[in-house]
ZASEVO-480029 format. One line per field, with one value per residue: z, x, y of N, C-alpha, C in turn; residue number from 0; residue in one letter. Coordinates in nm, 4 decimals. Layout:
<sites>
nw Z,...
nu X,...
nv Y,...
caw Z,...
cau X,...
cav Y,...
cw Z,...
cu X,...
cv Y,...
i NUM,...
aa a,...
</sites>
This chain:
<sites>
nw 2.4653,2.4399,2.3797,2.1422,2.0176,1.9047,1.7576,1.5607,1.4477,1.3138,1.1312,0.9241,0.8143,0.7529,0.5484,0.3708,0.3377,0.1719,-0.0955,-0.1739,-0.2049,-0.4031,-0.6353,-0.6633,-0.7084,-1.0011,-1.1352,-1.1128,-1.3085,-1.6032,-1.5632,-1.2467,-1.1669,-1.2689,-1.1558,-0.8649,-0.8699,-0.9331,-0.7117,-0.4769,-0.5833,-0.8241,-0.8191,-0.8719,-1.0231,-1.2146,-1.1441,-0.8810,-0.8083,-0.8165,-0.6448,-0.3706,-0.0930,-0.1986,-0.4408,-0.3224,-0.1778,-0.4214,-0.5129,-0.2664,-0.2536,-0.5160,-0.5379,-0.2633,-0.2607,-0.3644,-0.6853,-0.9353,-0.9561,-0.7449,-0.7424,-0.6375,-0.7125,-0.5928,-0.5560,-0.7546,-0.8523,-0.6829,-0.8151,-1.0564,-1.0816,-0.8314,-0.7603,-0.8709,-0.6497,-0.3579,-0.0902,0.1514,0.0619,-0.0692,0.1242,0.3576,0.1389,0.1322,0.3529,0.3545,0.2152,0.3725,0.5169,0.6514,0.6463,0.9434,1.1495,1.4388,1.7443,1.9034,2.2040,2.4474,2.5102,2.4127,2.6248,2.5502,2.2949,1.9998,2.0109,2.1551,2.0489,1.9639,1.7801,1.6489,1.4578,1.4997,1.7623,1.9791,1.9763,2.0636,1.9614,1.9383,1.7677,1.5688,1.4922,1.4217,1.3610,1.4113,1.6926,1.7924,1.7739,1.9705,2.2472,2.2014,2.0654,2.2290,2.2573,2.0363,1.7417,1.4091,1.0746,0.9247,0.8013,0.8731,0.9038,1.0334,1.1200,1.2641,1.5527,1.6133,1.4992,1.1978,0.9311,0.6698,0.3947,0.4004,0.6701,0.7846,0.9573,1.0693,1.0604,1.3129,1.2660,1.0795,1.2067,1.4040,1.2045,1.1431,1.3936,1.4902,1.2500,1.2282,1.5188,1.4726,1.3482,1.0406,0.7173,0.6068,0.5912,0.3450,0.0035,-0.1236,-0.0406,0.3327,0.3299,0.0594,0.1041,0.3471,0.2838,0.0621,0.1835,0.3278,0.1283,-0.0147,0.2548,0.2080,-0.0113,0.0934,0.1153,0.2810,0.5811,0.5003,0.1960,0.3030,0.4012,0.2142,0.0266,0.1713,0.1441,-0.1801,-0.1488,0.0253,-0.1827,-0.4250,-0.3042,-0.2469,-0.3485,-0.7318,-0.9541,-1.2504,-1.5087,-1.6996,-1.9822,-2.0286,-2.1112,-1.9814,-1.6392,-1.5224,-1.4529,-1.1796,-0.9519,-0.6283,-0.4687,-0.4326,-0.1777,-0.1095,-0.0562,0.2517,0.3264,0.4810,0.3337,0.1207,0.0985,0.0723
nu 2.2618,2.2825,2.0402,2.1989,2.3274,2.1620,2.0323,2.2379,2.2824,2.0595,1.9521,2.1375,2.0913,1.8000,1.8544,1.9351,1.7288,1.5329,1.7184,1.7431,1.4736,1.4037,1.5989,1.4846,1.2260,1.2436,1.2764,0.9939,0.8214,0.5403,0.3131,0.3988,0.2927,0.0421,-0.0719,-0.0893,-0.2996,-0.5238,-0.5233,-0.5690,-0.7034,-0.8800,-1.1359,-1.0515,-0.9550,-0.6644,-0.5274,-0.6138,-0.4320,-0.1683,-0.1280,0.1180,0.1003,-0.1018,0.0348,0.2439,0.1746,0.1098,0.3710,0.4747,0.3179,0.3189,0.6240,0.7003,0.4621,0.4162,0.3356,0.0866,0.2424,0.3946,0.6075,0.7949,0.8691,1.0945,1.2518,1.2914,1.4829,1.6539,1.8402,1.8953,2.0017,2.0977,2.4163,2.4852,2.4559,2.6102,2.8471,2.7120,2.4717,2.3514,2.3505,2.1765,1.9587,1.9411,1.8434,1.5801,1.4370,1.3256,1.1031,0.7893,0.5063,0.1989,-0.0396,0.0347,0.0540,0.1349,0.2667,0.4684,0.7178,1.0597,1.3399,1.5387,1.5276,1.2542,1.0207,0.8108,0.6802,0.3925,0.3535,0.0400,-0.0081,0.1236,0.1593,0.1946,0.4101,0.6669,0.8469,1.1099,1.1179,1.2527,1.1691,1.1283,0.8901,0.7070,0.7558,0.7543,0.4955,0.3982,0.2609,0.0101,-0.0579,0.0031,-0.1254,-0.2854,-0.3519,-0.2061,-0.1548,0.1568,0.4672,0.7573,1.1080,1.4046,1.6599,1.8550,1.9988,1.7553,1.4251,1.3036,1.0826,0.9255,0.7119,0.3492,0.2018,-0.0818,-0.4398,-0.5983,-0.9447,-1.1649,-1.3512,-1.1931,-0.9084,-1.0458,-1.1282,-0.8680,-0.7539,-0.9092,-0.8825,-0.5809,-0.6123,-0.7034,-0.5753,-0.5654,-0.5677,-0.5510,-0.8732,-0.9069,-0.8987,-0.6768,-0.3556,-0.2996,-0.1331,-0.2630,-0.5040,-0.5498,-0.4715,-0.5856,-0.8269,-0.8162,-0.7738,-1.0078,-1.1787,-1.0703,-1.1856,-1.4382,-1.7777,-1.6754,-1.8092,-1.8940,-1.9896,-2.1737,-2.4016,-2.4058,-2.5267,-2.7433,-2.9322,-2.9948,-3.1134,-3.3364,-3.4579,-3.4745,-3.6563,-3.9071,-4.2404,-4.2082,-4.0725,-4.2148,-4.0597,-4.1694,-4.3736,-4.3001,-4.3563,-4.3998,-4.3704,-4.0329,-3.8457,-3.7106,-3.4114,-3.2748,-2.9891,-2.7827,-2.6435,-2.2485,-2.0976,-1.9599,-1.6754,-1.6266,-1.8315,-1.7170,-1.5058,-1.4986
nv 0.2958,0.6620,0.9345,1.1407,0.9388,0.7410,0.8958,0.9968,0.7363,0.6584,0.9281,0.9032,0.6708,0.7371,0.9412,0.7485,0.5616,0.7120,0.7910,0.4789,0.3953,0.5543,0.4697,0.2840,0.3047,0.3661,0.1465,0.0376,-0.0958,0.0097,-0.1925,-0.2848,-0.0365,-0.0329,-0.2709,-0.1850,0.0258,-0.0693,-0.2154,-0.0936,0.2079,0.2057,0.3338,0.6004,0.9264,0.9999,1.2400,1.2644,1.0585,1.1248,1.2832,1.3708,1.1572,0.9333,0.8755,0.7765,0.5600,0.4247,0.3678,0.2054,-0.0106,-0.1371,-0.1394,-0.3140,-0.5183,-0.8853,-0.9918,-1.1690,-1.3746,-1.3868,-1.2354,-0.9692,-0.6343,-0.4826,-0.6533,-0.7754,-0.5249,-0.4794,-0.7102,-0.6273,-0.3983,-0.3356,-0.3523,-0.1071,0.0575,0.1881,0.0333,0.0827,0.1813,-0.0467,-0.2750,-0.1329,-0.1860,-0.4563,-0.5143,-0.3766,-0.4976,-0.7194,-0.5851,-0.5578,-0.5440,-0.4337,-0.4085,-0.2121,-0.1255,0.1828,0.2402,0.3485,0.6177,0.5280,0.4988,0.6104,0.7206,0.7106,0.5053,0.2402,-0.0264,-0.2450,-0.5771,-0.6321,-0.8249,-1.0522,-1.1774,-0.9205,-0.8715,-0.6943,-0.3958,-0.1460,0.0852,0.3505,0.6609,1.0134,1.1904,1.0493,1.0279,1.2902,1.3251,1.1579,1.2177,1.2735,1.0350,0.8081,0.4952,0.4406,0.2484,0.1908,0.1645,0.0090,0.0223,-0.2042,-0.2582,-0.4340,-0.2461,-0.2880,-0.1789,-0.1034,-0.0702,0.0851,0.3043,0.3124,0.4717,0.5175,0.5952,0.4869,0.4907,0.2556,0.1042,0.0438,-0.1776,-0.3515,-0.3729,-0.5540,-0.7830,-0.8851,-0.9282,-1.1471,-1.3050,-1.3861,-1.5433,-1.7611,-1.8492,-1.8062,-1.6775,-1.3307,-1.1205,-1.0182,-0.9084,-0.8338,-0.7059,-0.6256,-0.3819,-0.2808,-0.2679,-0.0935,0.1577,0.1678,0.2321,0.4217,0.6586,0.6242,0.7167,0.9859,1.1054,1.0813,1.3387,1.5866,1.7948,2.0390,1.9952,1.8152,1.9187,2.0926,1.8714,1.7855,2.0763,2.0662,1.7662,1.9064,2.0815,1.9360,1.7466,1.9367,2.0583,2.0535,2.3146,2.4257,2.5502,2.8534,2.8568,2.5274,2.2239,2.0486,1.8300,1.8310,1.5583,1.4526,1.4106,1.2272,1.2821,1.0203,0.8997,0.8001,0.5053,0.4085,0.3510,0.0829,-0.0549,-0.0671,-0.1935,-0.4898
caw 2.3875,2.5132,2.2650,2.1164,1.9856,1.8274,1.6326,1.5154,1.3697,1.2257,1.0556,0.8401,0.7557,0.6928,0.4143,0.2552,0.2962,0.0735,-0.1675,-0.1834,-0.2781,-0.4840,-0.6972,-0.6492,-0.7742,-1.1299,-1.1425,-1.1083,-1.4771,-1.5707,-1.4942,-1.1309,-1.1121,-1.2962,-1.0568,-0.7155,-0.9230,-0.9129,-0.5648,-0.4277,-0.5851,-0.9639,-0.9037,-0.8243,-1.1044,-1.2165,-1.0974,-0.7349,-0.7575,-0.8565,-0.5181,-0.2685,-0.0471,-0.2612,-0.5202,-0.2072,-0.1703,-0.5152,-0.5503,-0.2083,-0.3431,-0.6585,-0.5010,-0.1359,-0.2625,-0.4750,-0.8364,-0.8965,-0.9915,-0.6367,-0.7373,-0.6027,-0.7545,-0.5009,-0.5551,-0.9133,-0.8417,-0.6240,-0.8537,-1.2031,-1.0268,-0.6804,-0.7970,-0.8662,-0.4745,-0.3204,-0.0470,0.2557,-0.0044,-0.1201,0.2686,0.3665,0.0704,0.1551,0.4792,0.3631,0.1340,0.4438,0.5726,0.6326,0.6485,1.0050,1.2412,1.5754,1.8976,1.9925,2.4058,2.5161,2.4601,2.4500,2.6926,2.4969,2.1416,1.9344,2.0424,2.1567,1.9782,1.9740,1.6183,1.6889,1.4239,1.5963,1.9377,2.0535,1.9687,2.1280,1.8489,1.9251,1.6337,1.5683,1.3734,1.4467,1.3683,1.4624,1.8352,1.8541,1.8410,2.0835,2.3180,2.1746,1.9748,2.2610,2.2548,1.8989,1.6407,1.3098,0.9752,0.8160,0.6890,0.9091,0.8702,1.1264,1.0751,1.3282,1.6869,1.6106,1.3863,1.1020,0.8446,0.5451,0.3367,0.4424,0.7639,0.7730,1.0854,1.0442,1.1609,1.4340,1.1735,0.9971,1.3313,1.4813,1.1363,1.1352,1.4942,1.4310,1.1651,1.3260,1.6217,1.4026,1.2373,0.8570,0.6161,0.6559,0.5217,0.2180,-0.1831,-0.1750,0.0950,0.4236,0.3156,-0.0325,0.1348,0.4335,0.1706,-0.0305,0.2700,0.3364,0.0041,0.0203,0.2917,0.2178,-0.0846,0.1249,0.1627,0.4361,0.6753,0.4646,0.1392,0.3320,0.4448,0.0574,-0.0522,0.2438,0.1093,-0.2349,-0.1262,0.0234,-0.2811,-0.5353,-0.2701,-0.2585,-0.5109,-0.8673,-0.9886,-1.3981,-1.6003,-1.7909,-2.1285,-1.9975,-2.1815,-1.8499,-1.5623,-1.5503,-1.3918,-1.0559,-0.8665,-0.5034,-0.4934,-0.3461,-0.0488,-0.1000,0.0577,0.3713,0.3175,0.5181,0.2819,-0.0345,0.0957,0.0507
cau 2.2939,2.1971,1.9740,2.2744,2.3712,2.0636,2.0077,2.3332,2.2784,1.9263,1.9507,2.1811,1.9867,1.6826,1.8824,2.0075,1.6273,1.5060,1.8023,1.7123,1.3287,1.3952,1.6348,1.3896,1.0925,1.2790,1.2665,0.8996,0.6957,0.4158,0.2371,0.3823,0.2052,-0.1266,-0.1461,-0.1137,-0.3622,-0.6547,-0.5851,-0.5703,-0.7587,-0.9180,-1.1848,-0.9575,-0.8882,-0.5267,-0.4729,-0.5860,-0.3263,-0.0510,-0.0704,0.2262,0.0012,-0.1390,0.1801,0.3665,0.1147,0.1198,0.4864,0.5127,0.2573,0.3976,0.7936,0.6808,0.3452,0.4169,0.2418,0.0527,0.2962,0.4404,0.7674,0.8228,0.9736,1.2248,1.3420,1.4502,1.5338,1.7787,1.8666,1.8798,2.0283,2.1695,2.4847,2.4973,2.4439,2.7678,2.8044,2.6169,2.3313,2.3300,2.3529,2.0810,1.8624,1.8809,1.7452,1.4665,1.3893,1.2915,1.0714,0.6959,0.3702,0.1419,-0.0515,0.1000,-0.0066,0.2143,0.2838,0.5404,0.8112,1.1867,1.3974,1.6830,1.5052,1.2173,0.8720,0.8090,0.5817,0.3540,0.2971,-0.0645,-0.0329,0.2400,0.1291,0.2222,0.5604,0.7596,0.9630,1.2079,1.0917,1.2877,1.0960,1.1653,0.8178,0.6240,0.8216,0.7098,0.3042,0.3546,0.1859,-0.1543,-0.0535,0.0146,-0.1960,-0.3683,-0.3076,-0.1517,-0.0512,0.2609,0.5925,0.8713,1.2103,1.4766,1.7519,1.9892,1.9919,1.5956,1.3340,1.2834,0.9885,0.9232,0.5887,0.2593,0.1161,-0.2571,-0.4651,-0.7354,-1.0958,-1.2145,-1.3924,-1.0371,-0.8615,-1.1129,-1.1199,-0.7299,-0.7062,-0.9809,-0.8063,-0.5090,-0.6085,-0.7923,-0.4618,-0.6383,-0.4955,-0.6210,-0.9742,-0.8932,-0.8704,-0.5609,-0.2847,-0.3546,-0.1273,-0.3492,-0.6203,-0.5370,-0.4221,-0.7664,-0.9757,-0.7967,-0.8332,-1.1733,-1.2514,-1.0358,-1.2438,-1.6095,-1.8138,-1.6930,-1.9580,-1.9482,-2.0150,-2.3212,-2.4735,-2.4999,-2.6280,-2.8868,-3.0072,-2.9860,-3.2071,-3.4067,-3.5055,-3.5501,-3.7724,-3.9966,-4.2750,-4.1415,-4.0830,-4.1980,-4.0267,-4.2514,-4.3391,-4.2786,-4.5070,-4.4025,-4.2347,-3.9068,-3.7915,-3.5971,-3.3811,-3.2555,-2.8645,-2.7455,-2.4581,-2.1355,-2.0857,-1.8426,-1.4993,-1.6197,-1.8610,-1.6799,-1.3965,-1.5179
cav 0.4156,0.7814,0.9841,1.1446,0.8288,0.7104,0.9706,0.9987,0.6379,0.7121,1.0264,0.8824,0.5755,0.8100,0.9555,0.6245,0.5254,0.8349,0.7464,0.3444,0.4129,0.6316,0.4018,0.1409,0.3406,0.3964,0.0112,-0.0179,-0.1294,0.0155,-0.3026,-0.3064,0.0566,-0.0495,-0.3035,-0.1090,0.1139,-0.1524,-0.2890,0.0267,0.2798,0.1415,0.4483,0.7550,1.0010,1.0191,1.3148,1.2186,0.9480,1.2330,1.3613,1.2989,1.0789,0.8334,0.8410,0.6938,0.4395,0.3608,0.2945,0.1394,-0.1025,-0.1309,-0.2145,-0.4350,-0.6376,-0.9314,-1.0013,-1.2738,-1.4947,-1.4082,-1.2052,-0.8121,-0.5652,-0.4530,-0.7982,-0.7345,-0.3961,-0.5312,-0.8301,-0.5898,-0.2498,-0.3386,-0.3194,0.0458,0.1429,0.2009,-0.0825,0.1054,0.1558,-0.1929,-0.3334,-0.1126,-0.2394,-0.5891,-0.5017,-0.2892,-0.5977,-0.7891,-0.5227,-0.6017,-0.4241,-0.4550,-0.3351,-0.1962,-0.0820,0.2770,0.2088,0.4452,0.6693,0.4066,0.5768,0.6661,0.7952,0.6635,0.4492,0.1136,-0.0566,-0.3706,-0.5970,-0.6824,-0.9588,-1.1450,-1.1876,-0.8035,-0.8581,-0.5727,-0.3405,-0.0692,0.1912,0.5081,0.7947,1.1224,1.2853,0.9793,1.0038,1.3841,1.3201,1.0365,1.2312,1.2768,0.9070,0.7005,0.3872,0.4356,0.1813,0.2103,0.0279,0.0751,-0.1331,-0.1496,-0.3283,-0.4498,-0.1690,-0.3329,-0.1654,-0.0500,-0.0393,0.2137,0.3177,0.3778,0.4217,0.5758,0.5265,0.5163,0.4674,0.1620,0.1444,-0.0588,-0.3090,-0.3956,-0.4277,-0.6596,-0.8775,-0.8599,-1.0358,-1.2995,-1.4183,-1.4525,-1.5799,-1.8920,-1.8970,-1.8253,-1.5211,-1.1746,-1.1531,-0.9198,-0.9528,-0.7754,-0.7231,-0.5468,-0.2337,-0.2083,-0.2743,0.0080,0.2811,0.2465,0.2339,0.6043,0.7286,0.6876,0.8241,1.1287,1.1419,1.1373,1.3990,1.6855,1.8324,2.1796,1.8954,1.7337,2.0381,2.1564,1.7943,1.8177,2.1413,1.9763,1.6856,1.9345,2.1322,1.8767,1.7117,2.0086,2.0753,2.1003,2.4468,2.4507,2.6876,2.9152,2.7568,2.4323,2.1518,1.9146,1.8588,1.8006,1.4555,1.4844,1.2655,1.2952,1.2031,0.8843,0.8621,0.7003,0.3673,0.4530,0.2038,-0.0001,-0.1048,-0.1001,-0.2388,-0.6175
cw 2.4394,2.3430,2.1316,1.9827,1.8782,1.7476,1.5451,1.4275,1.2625,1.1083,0.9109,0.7201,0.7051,0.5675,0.3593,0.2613,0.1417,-0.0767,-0.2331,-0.3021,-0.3547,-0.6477,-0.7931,-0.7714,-0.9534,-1.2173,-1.1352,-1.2752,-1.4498,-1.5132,-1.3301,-1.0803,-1.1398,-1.1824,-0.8988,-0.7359,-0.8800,-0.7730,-0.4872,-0.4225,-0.7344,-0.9362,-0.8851,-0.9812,-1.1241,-1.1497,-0.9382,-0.6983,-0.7706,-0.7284,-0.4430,-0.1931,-0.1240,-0.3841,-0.4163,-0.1796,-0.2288,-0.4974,-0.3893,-0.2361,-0.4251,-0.6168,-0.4212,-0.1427,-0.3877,-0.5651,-0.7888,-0.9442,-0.8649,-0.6522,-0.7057,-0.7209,-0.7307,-0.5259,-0.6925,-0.9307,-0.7765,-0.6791,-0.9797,-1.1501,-0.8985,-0.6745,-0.8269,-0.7909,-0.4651,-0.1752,0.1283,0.1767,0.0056,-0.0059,0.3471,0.2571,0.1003,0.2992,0.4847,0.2782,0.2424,0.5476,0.5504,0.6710,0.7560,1.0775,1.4038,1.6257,1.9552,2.1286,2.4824,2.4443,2.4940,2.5148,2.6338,2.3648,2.1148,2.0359,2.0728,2.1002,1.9744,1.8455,1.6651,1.6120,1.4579,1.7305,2.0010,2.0899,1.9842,2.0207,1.9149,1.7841,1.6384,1.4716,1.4301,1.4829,1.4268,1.6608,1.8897,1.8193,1.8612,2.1995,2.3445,2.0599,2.0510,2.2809,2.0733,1.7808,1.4865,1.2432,0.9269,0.8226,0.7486,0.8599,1.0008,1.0449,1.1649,1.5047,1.7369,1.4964,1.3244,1.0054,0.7292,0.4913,0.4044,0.5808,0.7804,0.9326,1.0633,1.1020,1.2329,1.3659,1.1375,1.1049,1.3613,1.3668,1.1416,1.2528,1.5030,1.3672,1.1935,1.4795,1.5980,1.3075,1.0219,0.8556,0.6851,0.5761,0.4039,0.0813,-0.1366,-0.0390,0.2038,0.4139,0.2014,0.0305,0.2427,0.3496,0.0877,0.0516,0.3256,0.2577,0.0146,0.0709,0.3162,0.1252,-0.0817,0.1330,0.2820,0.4697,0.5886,0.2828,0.1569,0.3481,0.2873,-0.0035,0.0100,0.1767,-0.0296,-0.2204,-0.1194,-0.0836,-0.3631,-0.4262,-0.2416,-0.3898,-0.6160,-0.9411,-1.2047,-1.4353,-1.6746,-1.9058,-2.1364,-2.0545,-2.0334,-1.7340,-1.5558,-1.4245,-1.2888,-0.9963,-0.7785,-0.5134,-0.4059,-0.2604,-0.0882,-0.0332,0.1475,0.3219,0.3748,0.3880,0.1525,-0.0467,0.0204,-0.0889
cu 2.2153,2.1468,2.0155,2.3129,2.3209,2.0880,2.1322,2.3790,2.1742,1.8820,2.0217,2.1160,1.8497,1.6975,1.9109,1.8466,1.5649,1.6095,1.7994,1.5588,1.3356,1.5106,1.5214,1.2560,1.1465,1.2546,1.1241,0.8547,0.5895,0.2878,0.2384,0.2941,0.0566,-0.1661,-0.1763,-0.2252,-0.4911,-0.6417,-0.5865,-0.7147,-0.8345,-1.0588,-1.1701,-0.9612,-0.7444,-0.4874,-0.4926,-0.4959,-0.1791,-0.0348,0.0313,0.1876,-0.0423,-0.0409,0.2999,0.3137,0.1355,0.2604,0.5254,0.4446,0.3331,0.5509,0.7537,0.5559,0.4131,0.2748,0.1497,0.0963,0.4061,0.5907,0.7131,0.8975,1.0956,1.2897,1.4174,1.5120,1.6418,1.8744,1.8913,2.0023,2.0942,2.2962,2.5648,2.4934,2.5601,2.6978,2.7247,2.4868,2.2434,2.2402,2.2071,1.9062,1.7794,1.7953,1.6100,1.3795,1.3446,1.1839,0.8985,0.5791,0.2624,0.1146,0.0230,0.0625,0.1386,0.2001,0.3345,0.6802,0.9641,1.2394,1.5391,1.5929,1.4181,1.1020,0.8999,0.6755,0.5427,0.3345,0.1454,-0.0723,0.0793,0.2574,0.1583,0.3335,0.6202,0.8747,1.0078,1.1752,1.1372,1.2284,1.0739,1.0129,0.7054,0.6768,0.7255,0.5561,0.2878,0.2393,0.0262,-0.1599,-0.0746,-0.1581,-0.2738,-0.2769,-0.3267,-0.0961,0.0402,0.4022,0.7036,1.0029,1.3248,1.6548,1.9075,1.9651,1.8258,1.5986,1.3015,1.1399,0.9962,0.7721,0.4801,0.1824,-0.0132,-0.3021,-0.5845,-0.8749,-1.1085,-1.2084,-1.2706,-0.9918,-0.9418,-1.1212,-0.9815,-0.6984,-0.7736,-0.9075,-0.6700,-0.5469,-0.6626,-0.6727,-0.4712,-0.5715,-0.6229,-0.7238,-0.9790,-0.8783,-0.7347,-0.4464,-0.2942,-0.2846,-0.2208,-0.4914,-0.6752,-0.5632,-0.5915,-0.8620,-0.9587,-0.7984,-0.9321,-1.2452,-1.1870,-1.1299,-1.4396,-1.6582,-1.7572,-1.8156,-2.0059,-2.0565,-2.1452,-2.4577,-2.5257,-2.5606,-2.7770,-2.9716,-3.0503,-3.1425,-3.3369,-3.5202,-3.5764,-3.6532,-3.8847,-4.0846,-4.2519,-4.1957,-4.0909,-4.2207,-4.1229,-4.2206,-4.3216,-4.3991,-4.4855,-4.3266,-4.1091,-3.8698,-3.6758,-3.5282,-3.3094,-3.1060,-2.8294,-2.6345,-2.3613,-2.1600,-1.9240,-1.7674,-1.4970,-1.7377,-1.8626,-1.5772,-1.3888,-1.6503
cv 0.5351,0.8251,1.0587,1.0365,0.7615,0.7632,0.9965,0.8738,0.6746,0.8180,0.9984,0.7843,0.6458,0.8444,0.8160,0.5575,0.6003,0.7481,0.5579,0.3797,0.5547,0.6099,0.3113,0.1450,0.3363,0.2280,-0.0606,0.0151,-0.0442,-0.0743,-0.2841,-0.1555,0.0127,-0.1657,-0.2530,-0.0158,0.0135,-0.2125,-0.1532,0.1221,0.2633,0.2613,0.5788,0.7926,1.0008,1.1613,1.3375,1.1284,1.0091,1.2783,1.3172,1.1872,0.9260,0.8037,0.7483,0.5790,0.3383,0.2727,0.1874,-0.0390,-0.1940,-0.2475,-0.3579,-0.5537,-0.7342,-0.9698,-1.1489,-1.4111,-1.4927,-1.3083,-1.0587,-0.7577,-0.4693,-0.5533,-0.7882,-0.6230,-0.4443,-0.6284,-0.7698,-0.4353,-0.2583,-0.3016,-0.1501,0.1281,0.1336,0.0825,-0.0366,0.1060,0.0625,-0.2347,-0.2797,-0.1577,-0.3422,-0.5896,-0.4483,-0.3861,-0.7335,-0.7016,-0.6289,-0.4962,-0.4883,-0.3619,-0.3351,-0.0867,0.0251,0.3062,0.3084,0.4761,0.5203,0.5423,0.6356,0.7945,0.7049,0.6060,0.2910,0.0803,-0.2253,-0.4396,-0.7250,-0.8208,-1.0496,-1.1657,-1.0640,-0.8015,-0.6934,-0.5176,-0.1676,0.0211,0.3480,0.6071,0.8847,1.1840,1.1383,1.0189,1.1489,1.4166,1.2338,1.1295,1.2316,1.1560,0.8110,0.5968,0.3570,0.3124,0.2029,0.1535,0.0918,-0.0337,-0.0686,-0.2412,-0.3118,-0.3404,-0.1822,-0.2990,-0.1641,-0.0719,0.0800,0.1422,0.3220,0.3731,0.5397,0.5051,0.5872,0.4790,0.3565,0.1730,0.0384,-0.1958,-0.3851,-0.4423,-0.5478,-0.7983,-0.9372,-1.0201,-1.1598,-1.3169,-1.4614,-1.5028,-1.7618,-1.9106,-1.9034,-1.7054,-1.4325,-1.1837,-1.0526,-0.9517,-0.9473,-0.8236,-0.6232,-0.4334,-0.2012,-0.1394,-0.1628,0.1144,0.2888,0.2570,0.4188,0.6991,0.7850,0.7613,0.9532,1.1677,1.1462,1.2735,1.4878,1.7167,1.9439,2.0680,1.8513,1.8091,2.0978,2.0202,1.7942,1.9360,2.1190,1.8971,1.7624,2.0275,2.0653,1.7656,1.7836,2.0019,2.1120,2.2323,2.4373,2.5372,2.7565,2.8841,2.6166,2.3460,2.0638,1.9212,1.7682,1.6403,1.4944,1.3465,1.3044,1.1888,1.0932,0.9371,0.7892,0.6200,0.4464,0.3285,0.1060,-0.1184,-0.1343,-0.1334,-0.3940,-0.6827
i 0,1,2,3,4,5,6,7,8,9,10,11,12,13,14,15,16,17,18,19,20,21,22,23,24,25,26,27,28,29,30,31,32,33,34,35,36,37,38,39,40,41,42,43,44,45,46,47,48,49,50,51,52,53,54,55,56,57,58,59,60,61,62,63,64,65,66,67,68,69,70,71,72,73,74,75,76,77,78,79,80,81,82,83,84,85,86,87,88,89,90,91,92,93,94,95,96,97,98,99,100,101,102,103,104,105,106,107,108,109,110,111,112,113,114,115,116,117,118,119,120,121,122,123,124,125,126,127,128,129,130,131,132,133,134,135,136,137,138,139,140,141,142,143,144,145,146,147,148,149,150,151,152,153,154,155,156,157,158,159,160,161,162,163,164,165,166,167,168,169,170,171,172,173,174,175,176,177,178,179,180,181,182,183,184,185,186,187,188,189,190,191,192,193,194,195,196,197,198,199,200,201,202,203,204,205,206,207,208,209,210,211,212,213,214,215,216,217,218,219,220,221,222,223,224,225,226,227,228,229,230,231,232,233,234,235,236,237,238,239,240,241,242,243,244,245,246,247,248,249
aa x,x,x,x,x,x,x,x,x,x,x,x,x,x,x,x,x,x,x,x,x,x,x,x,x,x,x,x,x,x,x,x,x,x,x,x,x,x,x,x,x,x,x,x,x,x,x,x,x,x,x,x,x,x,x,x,x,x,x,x,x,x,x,x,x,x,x,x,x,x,x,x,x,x,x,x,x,x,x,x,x,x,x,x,x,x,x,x,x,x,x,x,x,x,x,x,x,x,x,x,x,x,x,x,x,x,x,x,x,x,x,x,x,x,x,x,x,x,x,x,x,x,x,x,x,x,x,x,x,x,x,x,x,x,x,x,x,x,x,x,x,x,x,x,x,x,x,x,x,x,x,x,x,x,x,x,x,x,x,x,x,x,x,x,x,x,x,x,x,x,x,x,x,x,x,x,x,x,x,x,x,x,x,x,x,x,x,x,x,x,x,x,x,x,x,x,x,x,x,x,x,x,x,x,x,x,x,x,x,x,x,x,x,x,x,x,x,x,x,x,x,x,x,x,x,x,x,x,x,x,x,x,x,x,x,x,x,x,x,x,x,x,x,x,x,x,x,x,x,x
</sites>
């Protein structure tokens, strides 16, 4: 197929993605949100979880992880509501209901349209992935690895969801454990477990942030200034650091 071609498949499927998860989502419980809420993010503010970003997390959560009695809720969304897609909807559903969430290794541009791509937890299985805005920051992308939930869309692979970028640590636990053939070393599942490790550290400290706790530190570690009238001095305390994600992941 020339590039033409592709996209002329894809674009369409992009919309009937949009249109699917967005069925889907109407179909999630509050339960299936409170729980993407605790594997996720259990000490965010609600209104950090309102943002576009981490609301996409949530519900991707929410729909593609099962409970702990093992059932999804794309699965009854599809099994309660499927019905009500018209039959490209539907057809595309069941396919997006076989999608999965891993890391992969971006290689090179495919010569027609779209990325080739490696699935690091499946031996560097070779995928065909079309995404428009992922394709155009291949250049300053290629080689970097990235989690996110694809699904076999027929000629290629398509997205959906949030893609995060992992840290070294994660990666390197990731392939040990497959390589010893044991589960991923996480509570949760390696997209929760991605998604709150990026939360977090959207929610560290910036440099402008560190720079005012340093001066901060440095004050109340100077000699204590008592107020006029003062019977005493006043008790100080020098603020603690966040734990970085890596160490509040486990």
């Amino acid at each position: 197929m020339i590039r033409a071609e592709v996209l002329a498949q894809y674009r369409p499927l992009r919309a009937g993605i949009r249109r699917v998860l967005h069925e889907a989502t109407k179909a999630c419980s509050r339960a299936d949100l409170n729980r993407a809420v605790k594997q996720i993010a259990p000490w965010a503010e609600e209104e950090e979880l309102e943002q576009e970003d981490p609301a996409e997390m949530l519900v991707d959560v929410a729909l593609f992880e099962p409970n702990q009695r093992g059932r999804r809720a794309f699965d009854r969304f599809l099994a309660e509501r499927g019905e009500r897609l018209d039959a490209a909807d539907r057809a595309l559903a069941e396919h997006m209901a076989q999608a999965w969430f891993s890391l992969f290794r971006l290689t090179e541009r495919h010569e027609a349209a779209g990325l080739w791509l490696e699935d690091m937890l499946e031996a560097n299985h070779r995928l065909w992935l079309v995404d428009e805005t992922l394709e155009a920051s291949m250049p300053a992308s290629a080689g970097i690895i990235v989690g996110m939930r694809l699904f076999d869309a027929g000629p290629f692979h398509a997205g959906f969801g949030i893609l995060v970028q992992p840290d070294e640590e994660t990666i390197d636990f990731c392939l040990q454990a497959r390589a010893h053939g044991g589960p991923l070393p996480f509570r949760h599942s390696l997209a929760a477990t991605l998604y709150g490790d990026q939360l977090r550290a959207e929610a560290l400290p910036g440099p402008e942030d560190l720079a005012l706790l340093q001066t901060i530190f440095e004050v109340l570690s100077s000699e204590p200034i008592t107020p006029a009238g003062a019977g005493k001095e006043r008790s100080r305390r020098s603020p603690h650091p966040r734990k970085s994600p890596q160490q509040r992941r486990r």
